[in-house]
KENUVEX-511987 format. One record per residue (C-alpha): x, y, z; residue number from 1. Coordinates in nm, 3 decimals, padded with zeros to 5 digits. Example, Ala and Ser with C-alpha at 12.3 -4.5 7.8 and 13.67 -1.06 7.14 Angstrom:
<xx 01.230 | yy -00.450 | zz 00.780 | i 1> .
<xx 01.367 | yy -00.106 | zz 00.714 | i 2> .
end
This chain:
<xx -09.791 | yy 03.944 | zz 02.599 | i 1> .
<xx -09.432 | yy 03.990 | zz 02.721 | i 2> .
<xx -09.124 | yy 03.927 | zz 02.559 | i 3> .
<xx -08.938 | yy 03.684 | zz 02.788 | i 4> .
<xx -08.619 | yy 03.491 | zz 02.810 | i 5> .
<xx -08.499 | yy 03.273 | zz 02.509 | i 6> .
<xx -08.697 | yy 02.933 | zz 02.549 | i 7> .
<xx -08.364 | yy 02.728 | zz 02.569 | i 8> .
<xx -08.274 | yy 02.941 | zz 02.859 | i 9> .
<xx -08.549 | yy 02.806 | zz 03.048 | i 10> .
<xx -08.568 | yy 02.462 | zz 03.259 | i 11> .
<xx -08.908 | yy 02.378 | zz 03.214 | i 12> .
<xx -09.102 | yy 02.452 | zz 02.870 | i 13> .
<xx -09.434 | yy 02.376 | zz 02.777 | i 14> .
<xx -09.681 | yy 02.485 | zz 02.486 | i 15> .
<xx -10.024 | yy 02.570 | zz 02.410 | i 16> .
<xx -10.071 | yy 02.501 | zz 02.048 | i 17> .
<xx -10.390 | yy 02.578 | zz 01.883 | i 18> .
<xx -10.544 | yy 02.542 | zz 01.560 | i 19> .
<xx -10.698 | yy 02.814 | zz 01.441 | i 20> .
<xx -11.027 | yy 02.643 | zz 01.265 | i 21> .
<xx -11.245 | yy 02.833 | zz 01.459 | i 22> .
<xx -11.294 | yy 03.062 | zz 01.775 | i 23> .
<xx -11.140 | yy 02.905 | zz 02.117 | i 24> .
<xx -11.399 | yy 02.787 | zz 02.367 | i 25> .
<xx -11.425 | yy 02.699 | zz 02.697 | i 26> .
<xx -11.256 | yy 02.378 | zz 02.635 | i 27> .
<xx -10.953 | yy 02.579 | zz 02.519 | i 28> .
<xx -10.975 | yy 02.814 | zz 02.806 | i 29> .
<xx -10.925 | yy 02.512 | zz 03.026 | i 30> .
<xx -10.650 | yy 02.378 | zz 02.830 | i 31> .
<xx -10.476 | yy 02.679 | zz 02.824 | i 32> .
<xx -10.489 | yy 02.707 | zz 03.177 | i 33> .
<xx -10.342 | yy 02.338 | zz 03.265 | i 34> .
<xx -10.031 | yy 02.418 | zz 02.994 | i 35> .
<xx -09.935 | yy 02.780 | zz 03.134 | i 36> .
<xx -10.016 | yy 02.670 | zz 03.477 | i 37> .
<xx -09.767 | yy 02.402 | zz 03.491 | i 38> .
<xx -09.494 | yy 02.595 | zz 03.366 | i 39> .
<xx -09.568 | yy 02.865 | zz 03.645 | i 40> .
<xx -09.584 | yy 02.627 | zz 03.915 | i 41> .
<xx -09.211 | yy 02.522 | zz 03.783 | i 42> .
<xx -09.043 | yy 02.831 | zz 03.715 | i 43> .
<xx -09.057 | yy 02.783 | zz 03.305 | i 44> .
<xx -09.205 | yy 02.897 | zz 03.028 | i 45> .
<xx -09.501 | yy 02.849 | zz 02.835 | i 46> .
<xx -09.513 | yy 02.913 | zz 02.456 | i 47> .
<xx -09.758 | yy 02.977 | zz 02.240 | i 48> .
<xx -09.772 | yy 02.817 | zz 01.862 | i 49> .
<xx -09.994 | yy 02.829 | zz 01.591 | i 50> .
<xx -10.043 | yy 02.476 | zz 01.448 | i 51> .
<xx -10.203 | yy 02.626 | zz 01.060 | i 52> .
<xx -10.023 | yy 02.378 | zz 00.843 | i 53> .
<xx -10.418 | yy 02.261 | zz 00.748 | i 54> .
<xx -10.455 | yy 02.580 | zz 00.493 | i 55> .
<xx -10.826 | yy 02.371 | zz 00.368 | i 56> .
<xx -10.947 | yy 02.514 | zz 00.723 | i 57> .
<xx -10.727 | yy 02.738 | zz 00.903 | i 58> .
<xx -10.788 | yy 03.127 | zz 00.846 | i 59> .
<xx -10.607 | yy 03.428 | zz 00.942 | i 60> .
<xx -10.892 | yy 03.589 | zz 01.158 | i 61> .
<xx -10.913 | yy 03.270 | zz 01.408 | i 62> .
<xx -10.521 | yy 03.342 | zz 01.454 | i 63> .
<xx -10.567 | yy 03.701 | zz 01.542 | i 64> .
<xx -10.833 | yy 03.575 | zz 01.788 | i 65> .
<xx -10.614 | yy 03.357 | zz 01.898 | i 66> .
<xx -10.408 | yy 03.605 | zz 02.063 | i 67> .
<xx -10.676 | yy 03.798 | zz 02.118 | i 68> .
<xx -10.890 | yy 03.625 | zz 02.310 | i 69> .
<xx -10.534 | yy 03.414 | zz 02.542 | i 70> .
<xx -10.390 | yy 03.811 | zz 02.579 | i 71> .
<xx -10.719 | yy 03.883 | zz 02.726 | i 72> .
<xx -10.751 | yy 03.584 | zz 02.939 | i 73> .
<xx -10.411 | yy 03.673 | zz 03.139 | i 74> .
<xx -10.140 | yy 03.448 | zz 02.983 | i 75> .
<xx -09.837 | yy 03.557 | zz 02.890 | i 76> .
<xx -09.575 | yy 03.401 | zz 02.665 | i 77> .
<xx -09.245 | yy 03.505 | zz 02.471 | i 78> .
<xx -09.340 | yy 03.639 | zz 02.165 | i 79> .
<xx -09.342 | yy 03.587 | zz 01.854 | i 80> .
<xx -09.517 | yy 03.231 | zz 01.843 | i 81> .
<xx -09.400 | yy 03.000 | zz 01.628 | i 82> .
<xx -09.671 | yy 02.986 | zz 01.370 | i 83> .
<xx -09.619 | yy 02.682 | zz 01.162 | i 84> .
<xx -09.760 | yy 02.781 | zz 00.802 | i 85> .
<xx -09.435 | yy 02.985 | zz 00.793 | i 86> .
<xx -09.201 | yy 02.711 | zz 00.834 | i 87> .
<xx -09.331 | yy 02.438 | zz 00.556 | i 88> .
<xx -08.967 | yy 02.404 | zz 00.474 | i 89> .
<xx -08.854 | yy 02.280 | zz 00.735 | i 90> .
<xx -09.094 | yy 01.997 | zz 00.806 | i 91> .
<xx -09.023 | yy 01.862 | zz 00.424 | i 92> .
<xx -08.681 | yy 01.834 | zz 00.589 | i 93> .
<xx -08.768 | yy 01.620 | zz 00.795 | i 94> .
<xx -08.979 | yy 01.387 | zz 00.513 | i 95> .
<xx -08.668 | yy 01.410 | zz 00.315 | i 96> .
<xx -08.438 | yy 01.239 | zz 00.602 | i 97> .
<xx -08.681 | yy 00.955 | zz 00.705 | i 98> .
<xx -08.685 | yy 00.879 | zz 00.264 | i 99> .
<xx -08.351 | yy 00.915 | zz 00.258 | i 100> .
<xx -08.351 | yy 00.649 | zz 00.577 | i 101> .
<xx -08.547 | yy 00.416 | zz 00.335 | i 102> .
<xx -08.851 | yy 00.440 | zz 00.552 | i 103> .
<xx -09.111 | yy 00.602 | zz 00.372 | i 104> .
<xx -09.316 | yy 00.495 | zz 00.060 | i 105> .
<xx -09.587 | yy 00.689 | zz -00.200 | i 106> .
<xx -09.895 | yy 00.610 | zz -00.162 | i 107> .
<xx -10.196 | yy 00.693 | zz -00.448 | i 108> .
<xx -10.459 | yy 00.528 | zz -00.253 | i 109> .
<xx -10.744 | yy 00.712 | zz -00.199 | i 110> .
<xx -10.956 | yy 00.710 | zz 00.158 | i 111> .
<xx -11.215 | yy 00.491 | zz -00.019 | i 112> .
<xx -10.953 | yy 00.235 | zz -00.145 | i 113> .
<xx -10.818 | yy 00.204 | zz 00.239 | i 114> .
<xx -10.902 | yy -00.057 | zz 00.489 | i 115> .
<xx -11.178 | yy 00.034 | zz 00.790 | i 116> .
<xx -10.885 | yy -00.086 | zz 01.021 | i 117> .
<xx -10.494 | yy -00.076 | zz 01.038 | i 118> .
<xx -10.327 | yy -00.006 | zz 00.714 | i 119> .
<xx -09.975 | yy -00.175 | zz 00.570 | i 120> .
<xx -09.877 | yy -00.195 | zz 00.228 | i 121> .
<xx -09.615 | yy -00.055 | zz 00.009 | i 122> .
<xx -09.492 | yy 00.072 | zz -00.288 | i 123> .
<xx -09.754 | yy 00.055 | zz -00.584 | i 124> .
<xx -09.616 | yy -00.168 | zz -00.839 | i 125> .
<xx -09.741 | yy 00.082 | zz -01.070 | i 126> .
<xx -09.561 | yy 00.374 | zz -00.913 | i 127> .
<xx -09.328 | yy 00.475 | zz -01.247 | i 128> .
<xx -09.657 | yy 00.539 | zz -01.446 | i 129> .
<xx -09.860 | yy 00.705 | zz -01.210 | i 130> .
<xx -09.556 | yy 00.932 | zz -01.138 | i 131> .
<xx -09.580 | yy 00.975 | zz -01.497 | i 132> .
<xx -09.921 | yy 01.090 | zz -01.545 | i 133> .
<xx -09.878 | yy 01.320 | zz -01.191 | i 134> .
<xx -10.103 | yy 01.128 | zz -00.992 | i 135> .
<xx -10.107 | yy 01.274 | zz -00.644 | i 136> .
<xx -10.009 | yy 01.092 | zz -00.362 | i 137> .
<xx -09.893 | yy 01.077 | zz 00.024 | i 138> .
<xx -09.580 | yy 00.982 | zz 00.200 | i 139> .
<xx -09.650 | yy 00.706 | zz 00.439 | i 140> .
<xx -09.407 | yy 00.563 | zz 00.741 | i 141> .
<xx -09.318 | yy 00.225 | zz 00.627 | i 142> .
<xx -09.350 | yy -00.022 | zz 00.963 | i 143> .
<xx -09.238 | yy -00.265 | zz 00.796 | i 144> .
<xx -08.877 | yy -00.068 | zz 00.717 | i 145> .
<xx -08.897 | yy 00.039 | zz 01.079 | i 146> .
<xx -08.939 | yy -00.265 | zz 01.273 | i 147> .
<xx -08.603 | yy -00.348 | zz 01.030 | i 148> .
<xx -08.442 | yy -00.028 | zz 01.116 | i 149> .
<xx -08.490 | yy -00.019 | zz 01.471 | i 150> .
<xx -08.453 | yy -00.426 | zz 01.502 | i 151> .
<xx -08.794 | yy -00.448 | zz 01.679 | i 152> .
<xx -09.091 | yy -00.631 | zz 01.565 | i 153> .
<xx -09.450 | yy -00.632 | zz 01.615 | i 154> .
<xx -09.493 | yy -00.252 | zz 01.615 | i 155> .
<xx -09.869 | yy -00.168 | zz 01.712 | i 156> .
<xx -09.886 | yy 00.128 | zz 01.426 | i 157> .
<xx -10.039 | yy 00.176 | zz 01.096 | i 158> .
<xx -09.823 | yy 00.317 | zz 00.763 | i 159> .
<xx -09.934 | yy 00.654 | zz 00.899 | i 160> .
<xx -09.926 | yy 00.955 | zz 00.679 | i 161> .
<xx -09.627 | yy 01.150 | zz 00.750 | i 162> .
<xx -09.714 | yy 01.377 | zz 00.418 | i 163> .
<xx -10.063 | yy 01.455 | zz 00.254 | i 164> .
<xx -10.130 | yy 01.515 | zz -00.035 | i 165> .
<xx -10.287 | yy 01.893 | zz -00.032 | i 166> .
<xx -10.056 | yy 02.002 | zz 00.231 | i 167> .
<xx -09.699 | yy 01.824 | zz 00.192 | i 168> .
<xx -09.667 | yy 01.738 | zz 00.555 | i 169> .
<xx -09.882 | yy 01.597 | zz 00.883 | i 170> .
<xx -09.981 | yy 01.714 | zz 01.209 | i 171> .
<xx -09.765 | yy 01.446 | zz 01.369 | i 172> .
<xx -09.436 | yy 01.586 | zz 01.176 | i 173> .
<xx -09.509 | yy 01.961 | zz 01.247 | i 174> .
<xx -09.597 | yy 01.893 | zz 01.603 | i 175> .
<xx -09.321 | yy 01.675 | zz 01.679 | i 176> .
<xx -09.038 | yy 01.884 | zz 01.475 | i 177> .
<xx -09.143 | yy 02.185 | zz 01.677 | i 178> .
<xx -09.145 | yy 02.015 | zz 02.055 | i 179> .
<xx -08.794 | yy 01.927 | zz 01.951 | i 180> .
<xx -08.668 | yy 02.276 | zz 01.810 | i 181> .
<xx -08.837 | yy 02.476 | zz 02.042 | i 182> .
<xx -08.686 | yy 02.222 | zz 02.334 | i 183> .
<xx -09.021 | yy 02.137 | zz 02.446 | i 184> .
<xx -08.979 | yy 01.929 | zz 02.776 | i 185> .
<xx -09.315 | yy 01.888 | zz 02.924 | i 186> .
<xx -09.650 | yy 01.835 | zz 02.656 | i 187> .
<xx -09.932 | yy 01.936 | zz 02.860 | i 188> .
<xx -10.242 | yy 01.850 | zz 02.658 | i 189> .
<xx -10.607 | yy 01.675 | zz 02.679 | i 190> .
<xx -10.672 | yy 01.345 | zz 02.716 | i 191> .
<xx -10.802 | yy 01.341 | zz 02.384 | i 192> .
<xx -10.472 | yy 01.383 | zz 02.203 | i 193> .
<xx -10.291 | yy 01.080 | zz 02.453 | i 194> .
<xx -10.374 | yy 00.805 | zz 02.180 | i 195> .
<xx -10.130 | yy 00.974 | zz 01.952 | i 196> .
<xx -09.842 | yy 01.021 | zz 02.220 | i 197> .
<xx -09.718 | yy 00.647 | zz 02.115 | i 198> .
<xx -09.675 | yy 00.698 | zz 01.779 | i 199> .
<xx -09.561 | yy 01.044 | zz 01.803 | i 200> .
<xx -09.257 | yy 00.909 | zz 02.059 | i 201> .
<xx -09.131 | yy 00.635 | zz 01.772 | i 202> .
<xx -09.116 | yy 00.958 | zz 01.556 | i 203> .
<xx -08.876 | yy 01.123 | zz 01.787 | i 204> .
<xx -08.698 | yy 00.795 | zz 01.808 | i 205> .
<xx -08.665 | yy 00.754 | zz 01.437 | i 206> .
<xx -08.572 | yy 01.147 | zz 01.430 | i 207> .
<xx -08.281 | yy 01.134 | zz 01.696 | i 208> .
<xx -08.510 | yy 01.405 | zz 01.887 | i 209> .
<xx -08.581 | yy 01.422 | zz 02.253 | i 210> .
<xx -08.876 | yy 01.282 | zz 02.389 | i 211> .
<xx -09.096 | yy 01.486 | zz 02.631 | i 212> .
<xx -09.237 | yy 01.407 | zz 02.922 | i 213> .
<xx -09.649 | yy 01.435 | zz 02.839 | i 214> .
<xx -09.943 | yy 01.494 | zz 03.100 | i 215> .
<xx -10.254 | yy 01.476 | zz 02.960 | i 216> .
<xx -10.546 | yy 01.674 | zz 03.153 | i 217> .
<xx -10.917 | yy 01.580 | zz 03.220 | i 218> .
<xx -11.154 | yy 01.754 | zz 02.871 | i 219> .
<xx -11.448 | yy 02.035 | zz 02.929 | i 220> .
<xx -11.719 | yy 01.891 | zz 02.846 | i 221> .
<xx -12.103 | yy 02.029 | zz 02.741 | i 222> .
<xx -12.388 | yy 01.981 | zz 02.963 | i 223> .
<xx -12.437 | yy 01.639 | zz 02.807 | i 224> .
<xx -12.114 | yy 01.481 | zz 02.812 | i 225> .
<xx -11.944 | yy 01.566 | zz 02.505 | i 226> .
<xx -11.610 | yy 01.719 | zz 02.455 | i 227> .
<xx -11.704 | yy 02.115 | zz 02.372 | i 228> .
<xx -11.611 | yy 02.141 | zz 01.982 | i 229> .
<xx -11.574 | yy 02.472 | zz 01.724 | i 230> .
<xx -11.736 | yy 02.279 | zz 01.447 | i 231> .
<xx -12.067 | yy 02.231 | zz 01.761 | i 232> .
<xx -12.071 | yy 02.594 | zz 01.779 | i 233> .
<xx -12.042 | yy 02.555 | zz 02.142 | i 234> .
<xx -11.971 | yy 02.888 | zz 02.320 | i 235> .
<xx -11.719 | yy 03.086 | zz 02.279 | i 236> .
<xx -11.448 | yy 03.281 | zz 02.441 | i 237> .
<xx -11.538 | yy 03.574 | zz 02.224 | i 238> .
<xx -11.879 | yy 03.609 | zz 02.250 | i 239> .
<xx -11.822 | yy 03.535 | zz 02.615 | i 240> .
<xx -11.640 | yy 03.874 | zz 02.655 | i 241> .
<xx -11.901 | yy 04.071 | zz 02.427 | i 242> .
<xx -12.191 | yy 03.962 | zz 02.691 | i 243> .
<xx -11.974 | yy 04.101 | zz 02.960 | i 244> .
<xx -11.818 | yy 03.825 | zz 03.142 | i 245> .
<xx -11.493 | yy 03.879 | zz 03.343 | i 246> .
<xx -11.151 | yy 03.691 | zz 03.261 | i 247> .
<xx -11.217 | yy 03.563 | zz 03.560 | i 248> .
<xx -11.545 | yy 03.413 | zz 03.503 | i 249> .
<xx -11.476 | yy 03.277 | zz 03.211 | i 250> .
<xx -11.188 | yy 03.092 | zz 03.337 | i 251> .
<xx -11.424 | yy 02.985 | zz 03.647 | i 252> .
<xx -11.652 | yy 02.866 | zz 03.394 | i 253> .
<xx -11.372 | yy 02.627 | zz 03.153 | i 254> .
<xx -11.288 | yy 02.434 | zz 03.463 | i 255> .
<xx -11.472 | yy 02.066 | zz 03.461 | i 256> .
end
C-alpha cells in the first residue's frame, strides 16, 4: 500500500469496494483488476473502501484479509480506506435530509406482509401507536413524494428501503454518500450490480450529488456458469496463496 495524493487532487477516481462477508475469490480478483486498471490506464486513482455497514455478517478478520490478500495481489491505493462501519453518522444525515424533504415514510411491514413484486404504500394509519409500543420499522423512499418533488411521473422504482431496521441505513445510501464524498467519477463494477445503477442515479439526483460515469465489467464465473460466490465456498484468494500460486497466476486465473 502507498500513501498517495489526496483523492480530490486526482482527475480520474475509481473504487474497489468490498464487503467483507467472507474471503475474496477469484471473482474479486477480477474485479479488482478492471477498477484499479482503469484508473492506471487514466492517470487516477483507485481507492479502496470497506462497505461493513451489514454488522449481521461482516467480521473484522474478512477486513484484514481484505487488505491482505489486494496488498498481496499488487494494488496499491491511498490509505486509509474509507471503511464505512465508522461513519454511521453520516449516512443518518443523509436519511434525515430526504425526511426533512418530505420524501420518506416508516414502514412496520414485515418481508412476509410485502408484495412478491414492486412495492408502494405509505404511512401506516396506525403509525402513532405502533411508535408507541416501539415497534421497529424501516425508512422507505416515497415515489409517490418524488415523482411530486421532481415533477416527473411514472418512475419505474419501488418504495425502496433507504433505512433498515437492524442497521439504520442501506447499501444504496452508504454507497452512494461515499462516491459523492470521496469524488468518485468513474464506478467500475460487475455487471451484476448494473440493475441498481438507475435507482442509485435518482438518489444522487434527489441528494444534489454528482453522478458518475459507471462501466460495468463481464463476471468470473465457475466451471458451470455461475457467478463464483463466498457463501459457494468457491476458491479462494487465500487458500490460493497457501498452495503456492504466484500473484501472477492467480490473477491469470480471475480473468473470464
Amino acid at each position: 500500500m502507498w500513501i498517495g495524493i489526496s483523492p480530490i487532487m486526482a482527475d480520474i477516481i475509481t473504487r474497489f469496494a468490498p464487503s467483507p462477508t467472507g474471503y475474496l475469490h477469484l471473482g474479486h480478483a477480477y474485479a479488482a483488476e478492471q477498477a484499479f486498471g482503469f484508473a492506471r490506464k487514466h492517470g487516477g486513482s483507485c481507492l479502496l473502501r470497506i462497505e461493513d455497514i451489514d454488522h449481521t455478517r461482516c467480521k473484522p478478520e474478512y477486513t484484514r484479509a481484505i487488505y491482505e490478500d489486494l496488498d498481496w495481489l499488487g494494488f496499491d491505493w491511498p490509505i486509509p480506506a474509507r471503511v464505512q462501519s465508522q461513519h454511521r453518522g453520516d449516512y443518518a444525515k443523509v436519511i434525515v435530509t430526504l425526511n426533512d424533504k418530505g420524501l420518506l415514510y416508516r414502514c412496520f411491514k414485515t418481508r412476509k406482509e410485502l408484495p412478491d413484486g414492486p412495492y408502494r404504500g405509505g404511512p401506516d394509519p396506525n403509525e402513532a401507536a405502533r411508535m408507541g409500543a416501539q415497534e421497529k420499522f424501516t425508512w422507505r423512499l416515497s415515489m409517490a413524494k418524488v415523482e411530486a418533488h421532481l415533477g416527473e411521473s411514472e418512475l419505474p422504482f419501488s418504495d425502496e428501503v433507504l433505512a433498515r431496521k437492524d442497521i439504520g441505513t442501506s447499501y444504496h445510501v452508504a454507497c452512494c454518500h461515499d462516491d459523492a464524498l470521496q469524488g468518485v467519477t468513474h464506478v467500475v463494477r460487475g455487471m451484476d450490480i448494473q440493475p441498481l445503477t438507475a435507482f442509485q442515479n435518482l438518489l444522487q439526483r434527489l441528494m444534489g450529488w454528482p453522478i458518475p460515469e459507471y462501466h460495468h465489467h463481464p463476471l468470473r464465473l465457475n466451471d458451470d456458469g455461475d457467478k463464483l460466490s463466498k457463501r459457494n465456498h468457491d476458491t479462494s484468494i487465500r487458500s490460493l496463496r497457501e498452495e503456492g500460486y504466484t500473484a501472477e497466476e492467480v490473477l491469470d486465473m480471475a480473468r473470464p
